[in-house]
N, C-alpha and C positions, 0 to 999 in steps of 0.2 A: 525183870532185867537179867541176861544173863551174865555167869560170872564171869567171861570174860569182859565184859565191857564194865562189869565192876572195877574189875582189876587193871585195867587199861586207867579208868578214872584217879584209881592211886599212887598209881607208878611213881608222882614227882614223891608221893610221903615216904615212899619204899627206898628210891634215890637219898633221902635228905638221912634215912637210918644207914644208909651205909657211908654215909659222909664221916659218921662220927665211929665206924664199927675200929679196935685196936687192931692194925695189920704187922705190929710188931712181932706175933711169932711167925704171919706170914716169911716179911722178910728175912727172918733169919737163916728161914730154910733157902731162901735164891738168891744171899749174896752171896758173890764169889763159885756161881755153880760156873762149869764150863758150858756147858748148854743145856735151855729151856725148853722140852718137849710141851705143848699142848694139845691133849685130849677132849673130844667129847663125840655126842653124838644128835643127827637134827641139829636142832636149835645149839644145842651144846656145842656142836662143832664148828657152825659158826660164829661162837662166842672163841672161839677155840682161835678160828682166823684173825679176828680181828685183835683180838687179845695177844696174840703173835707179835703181830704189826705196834701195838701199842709198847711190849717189850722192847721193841727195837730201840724205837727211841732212844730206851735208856740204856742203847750200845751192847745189850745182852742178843745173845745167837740164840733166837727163838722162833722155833718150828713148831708149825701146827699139825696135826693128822687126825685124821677121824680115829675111833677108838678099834671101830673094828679093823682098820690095816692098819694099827697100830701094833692089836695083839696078831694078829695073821704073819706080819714081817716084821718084828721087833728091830728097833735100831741097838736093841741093847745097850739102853743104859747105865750108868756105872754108878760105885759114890759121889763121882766130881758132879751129876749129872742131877738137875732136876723135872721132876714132872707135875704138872699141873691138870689134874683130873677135873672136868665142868664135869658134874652130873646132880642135876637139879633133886635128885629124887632118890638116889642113891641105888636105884633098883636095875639101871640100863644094863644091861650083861657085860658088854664088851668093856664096858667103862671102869665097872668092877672087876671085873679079869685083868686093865692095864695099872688099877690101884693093888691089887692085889701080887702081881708080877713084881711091880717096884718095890712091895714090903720086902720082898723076897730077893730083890739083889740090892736089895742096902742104898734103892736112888732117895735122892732128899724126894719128900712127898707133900706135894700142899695138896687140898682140893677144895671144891668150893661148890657148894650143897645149899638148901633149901636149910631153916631154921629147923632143929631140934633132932636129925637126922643121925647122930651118933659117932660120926666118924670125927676122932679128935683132932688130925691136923685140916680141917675143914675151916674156913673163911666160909658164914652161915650167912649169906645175904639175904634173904628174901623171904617171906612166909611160904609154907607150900603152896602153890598152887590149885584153883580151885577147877581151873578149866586144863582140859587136856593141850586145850592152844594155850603155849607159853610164852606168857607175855613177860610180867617184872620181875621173874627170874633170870630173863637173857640180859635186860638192863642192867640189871646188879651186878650181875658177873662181869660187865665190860665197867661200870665204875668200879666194883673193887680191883680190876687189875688196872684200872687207866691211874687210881692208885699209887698202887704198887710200881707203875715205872716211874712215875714222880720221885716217890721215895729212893728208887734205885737212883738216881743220875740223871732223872729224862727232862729236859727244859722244853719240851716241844707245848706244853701247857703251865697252866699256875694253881693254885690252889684257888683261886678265884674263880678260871674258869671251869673247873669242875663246879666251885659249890655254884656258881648259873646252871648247872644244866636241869636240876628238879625243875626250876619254872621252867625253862626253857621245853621239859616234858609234859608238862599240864599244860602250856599252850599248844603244843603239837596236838595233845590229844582231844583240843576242842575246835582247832583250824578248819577250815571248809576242808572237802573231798578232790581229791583232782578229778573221779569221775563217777556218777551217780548209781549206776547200772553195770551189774559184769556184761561184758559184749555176748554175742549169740554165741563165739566160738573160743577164743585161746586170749588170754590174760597175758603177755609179756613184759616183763621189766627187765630193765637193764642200766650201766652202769660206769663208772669203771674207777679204779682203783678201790677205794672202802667199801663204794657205794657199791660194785659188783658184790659182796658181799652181802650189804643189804635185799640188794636184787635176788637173793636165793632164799635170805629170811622171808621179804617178805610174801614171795610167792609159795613158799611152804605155809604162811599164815593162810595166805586163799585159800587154799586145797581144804587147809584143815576146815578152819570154821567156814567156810560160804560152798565147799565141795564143792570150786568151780576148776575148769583146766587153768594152770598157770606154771609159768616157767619164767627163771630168773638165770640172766645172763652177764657179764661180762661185756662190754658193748664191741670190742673188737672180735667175740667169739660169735657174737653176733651176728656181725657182718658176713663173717668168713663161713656162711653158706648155710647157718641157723635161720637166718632172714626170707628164704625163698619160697619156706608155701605158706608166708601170712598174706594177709589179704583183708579187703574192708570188713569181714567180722569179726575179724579181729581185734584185740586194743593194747597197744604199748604206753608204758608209761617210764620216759627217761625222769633219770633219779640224778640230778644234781650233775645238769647239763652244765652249767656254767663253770662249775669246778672239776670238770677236769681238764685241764693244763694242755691235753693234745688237741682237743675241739672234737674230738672221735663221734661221743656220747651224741651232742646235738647236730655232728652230721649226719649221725645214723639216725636220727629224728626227724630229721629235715628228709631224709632219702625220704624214710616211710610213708612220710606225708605226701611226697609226689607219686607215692606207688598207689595213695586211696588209701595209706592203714589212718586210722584216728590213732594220734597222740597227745600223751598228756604230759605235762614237764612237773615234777615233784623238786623244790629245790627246800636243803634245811635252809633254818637260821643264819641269815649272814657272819661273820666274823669267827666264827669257828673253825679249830683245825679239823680236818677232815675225817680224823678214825674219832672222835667227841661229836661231830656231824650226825654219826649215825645214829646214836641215841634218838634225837628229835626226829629225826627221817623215819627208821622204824616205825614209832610211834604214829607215826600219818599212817603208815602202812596198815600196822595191825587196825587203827580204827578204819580203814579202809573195808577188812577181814569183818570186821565183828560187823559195820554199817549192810555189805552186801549180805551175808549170813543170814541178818531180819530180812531183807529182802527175800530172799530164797528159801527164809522160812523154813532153819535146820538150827537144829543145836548144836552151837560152835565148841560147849563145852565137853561133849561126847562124842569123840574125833573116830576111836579105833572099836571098830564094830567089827561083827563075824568070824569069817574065819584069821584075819588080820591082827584078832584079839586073841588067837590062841596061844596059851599062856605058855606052849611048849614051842613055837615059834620063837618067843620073846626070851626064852632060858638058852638058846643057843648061844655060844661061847663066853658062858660062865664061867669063872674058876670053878673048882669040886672045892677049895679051900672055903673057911670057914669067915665072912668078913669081921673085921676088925677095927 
């Protein structure tokens, strides 16, 4: 078995350790900042978006941005100002460049790391990961900040329905598949509102583990002119058609189906708020990722081969600063 589908298997017990982890010096550093910058990178930076969306709730001005046009364009943050670096691994360059940037102009600094990783305003959710496809480090990251806006002020959830979501994660990850087989040609999901989010995790999960083409969209970017050289070998799969509010999603399902494309509908758990939604969605996804990968008969756990691995690529836009 590989380790990603190990680690897809544990997620609910990974969730239930961060149920109980203390986010008290968390918050000390993000109350009262004037605004929440969010960092990461991949997977990170998705945890990055949605973890945004989760701050809001709790009335705080929080913005996401990938790390690299973070350090590229700094919004220059202050001491009023906090930043929340995702970096699973503590090794991403950019990530560390925009941790490092903030020691340095005095921004309050949280970050939120893999266990035993060293950096001490770190929220340590998750064991390192064993696969290059990152799975219960991105869940951690979105419960420990879903969290954190509780604590801040945010009533959009309860303390209840976080501690549901561990099961609600171990059932995702034994649920049927929406589709058996990657198609001959192009893999699309899509979305809209949280779930367009999801729709980019989890077509990054394809590529890595199953090296299949996939792309994840947004369901109105979709439309607007994404949609026009797919065709029957292709395969879309809309992500929580029902819950979006505009009917967008499952029109743009419904088009595809008269165009010949094959669609599948992924819908979470009922009764859930929508950015909580994701958790259990994901979860279909990446077992989606690990179930095609045996298929195609590739190890999902060793993603970045060749010249892709070179380790002088990966050092671009480091600090020369020493971490800390």
């Amino acid at each position: 078995m590989s380790a990603l589908a190990e680690t897809i298997a544990i997620q609910g017990r990974v969730l239930r350790h961060v149920l109980g982890l203390d986010l008290a010096p968390a918050l000390a550093r993000l109350e009262g900042a004037r605004r929440v910058w969010l960092v990461g990178t991949g997977t990170s930076e998705h945890a990055a978006c949605l973890g945004a969306a989760m701050l809001a709730t709790a009335g705080l001005d929080a913005r996401a941005r990938s790390a690299a046009s973070f350090v590229a364009a700094p919004p220059s943050p202050g001491p009023d100002d906090a930043l929340i670096v995702i970096s699973h691994t503590t090794e991403t360059a950019f990530a560390g460049r925009a941790r490092e940037d903030a020691l340095a102009a005095g921004t309050r600094l949280l970050t939120i790391t893999a266990e035993g990783k060293g950096w001490p305003e770190a929220i340590e959710a998750a064991p390192p990961e064993r696969s290059e496809t990152y799975t219960a480090s991105y869940l951690a990251a979105l419960l420990a900040i879903a969290r954190l806006a509780s604590a801040l002020g945010g009533e959009e959830w309860t303390a209840a329905d976080l501690a549901a979501l561990p099961g609600l994660v171990d059932d995702a990850g034994v649920a049927p598949l929406p589709v058996a087989a990657p198609p001959r040609r192009l893999t699309v999901l899509f979305g809209a509102g949280p779930a367009a989010t999801t729709a980019r995790e989890g077509a990054l999960k394809l590529r890595e583990a199953a090296r299949v083409l996939a792309e994840g969209f947004e369901a109105e970017y979709l439309l607007h002119g994404s949609a026009v050289p797919l065709r029957s070998e292709d395969q879309l799969i809309a992500l929580d058609p029902d819950g979006d509010p505009t009917g967008l999603t499952a029109a743009v399902a419904d088009a595809a189906e008269q165009e010949g494309i094959p669609v599948a509908r992924l819908d979470p758990p009922p009764g859930l708020h929508p950015l909580l939604a994701q958790l259990p969605l994901t979860v279909r996804l990446q077992t989606l990722a690990c179930r095609w990968a045996d298929r195609q008969d590739v190890d999902p756990d060793t993603v970045i081969l060749g010249a892709w691995a070179d380790q002088s690529l990966w050092a671009l836009g480091a600090s020369q600063a020493p971490s800390r």
